[in-house]
Residue frames as qw, qx, qy, qz and C-alpha x, y, z in Angstrom:
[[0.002, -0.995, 0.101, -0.009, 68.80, 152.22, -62.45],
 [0.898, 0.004, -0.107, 0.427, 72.45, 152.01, -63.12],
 [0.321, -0.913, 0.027, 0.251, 74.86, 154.04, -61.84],
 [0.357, 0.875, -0.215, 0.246, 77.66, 156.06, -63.41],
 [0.804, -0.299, 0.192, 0.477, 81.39, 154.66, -61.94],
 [0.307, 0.864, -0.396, -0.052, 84.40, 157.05, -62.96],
 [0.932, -0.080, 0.117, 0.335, 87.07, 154.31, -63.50],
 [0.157, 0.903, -0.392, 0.079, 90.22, 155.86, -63.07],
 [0.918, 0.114, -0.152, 0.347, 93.32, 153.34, -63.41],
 [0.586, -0.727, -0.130, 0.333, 96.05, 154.21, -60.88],
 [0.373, -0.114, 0.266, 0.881, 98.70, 156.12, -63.72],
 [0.099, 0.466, 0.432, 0.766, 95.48, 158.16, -64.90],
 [0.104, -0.497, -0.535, 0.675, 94.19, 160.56, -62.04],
 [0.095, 0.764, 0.623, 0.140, 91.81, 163.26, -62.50],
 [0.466, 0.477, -0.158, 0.728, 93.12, 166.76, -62.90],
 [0.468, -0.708, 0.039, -0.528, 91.74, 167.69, -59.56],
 [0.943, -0.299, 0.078, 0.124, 93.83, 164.70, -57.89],
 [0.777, 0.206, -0.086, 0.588, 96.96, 165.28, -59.62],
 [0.068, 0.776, -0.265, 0.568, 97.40, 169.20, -58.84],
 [0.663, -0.709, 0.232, -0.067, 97.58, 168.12, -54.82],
 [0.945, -0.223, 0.096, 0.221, 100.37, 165.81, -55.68],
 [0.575, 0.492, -0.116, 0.643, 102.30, 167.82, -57.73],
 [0.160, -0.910, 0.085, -0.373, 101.94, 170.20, -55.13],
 [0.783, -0.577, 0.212, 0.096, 103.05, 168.32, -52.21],
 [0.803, 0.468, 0.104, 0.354, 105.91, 167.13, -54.84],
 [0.173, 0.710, -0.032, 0.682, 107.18, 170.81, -55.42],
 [0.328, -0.839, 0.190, -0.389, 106.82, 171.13, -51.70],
 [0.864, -0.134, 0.055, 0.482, 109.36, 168.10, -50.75],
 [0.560, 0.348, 0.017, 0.752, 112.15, 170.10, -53.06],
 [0.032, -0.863, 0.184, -0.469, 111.49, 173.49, -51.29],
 [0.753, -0.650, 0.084, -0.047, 111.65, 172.00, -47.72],
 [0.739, -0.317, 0.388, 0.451, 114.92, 170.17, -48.97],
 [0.254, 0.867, -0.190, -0.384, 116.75, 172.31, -51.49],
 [0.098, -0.625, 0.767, 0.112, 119.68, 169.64, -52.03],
 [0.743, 0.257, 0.594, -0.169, 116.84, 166.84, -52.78],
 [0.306, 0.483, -0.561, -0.599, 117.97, 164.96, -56.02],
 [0.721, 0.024, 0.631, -0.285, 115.93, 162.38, -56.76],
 [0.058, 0.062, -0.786, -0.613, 115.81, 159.88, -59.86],
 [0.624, -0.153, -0.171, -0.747, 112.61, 158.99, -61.06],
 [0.631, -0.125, -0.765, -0.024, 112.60, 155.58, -59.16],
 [0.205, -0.189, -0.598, 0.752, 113.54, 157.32, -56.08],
 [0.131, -0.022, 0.115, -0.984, 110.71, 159.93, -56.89],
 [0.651, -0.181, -0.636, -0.373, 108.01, 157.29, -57.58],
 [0.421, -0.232, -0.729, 0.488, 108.68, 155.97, -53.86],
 [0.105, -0.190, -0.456, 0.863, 108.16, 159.35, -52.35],
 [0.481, -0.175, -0.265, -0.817, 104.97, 160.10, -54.47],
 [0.552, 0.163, 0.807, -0.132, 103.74, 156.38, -53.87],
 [0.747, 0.463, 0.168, -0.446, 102.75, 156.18, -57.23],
 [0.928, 0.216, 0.174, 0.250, 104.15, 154.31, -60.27],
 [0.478, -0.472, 0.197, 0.714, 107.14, 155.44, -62.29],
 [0.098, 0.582, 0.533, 0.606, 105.12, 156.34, -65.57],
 [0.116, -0.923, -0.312, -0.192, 102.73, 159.07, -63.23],
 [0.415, -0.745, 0.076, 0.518, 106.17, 160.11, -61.21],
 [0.378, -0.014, 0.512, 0.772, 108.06, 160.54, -64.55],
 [0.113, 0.642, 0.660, 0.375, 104.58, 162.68, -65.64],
 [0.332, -0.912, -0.192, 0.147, 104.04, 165.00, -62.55],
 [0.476, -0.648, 0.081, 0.589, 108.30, 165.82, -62.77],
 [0.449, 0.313, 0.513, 0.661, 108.23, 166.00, -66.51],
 [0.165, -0.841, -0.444, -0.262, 105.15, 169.03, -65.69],
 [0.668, -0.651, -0.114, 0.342, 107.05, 170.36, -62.95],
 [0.562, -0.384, 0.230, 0.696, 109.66, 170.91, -64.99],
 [0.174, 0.642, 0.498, 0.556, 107.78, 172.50, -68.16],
 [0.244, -0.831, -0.498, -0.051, 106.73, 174.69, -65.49],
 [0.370, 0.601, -0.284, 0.649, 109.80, 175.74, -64.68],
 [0.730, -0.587, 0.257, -0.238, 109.30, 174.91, -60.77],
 [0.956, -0.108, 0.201, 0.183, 112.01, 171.40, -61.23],
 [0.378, 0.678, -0.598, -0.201, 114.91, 171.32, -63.52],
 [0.858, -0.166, 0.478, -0.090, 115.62, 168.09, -64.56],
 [0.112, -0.679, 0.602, 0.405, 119.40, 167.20, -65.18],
 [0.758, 0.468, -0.361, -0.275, 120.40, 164.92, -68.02],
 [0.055, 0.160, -0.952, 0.255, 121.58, 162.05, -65.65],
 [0.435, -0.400, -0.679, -0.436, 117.66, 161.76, -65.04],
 [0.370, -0.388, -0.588, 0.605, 117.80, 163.17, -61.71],
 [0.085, -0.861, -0.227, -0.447, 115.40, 166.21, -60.98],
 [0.346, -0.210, -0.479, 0.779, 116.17, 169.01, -58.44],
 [0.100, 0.866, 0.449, -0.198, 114.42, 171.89, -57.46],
 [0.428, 0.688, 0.021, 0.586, 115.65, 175.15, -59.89],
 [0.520, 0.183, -0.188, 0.813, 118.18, 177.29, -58.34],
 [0.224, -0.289, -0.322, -0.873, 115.83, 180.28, -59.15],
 [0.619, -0.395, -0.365, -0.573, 113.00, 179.19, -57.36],
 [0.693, -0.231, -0.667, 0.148, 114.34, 177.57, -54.32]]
């Protein structure tokens, strides 16, 4: 009998794994309104790489929850904070 393994490689999460993080994410920038992070700095605070942090703020910001400036630093939108 062999068993079924989801192999999930540590920049490809499952879309049920990734909404918590973005949340938490989105809830850093409310708590701190004045948070500007690059994406190296934002990788740290996820803990994940800088490919899945540069994914989640890239989403974030599609969403129109982030804004992310053209120095490569994200903040949280004006609008929404």
């Amino acid at each position: 009998m062999s068993h079924y393994r989801l192999q999930i490689t540590p920049d490809r999460r499952p879309a049920f794994a990734r909404a918590p993080l973005a949340h938490r994410i989105y809830s850093e920038f409310r708590e701190m309104p004045a948070l500007s992070l690059d994406k190296r700095q934002a990788a740290r605070l996820m803990g994940v790489s800088a490919d899945v942090s540069s994914r989640i703020l890239v989403r974030l910001a599609k969403a129109g929850i982030l804004r992310l400036t053209p120095d490569g630093r994200c903040r949280v939108r004006a609008d929404t904070a």
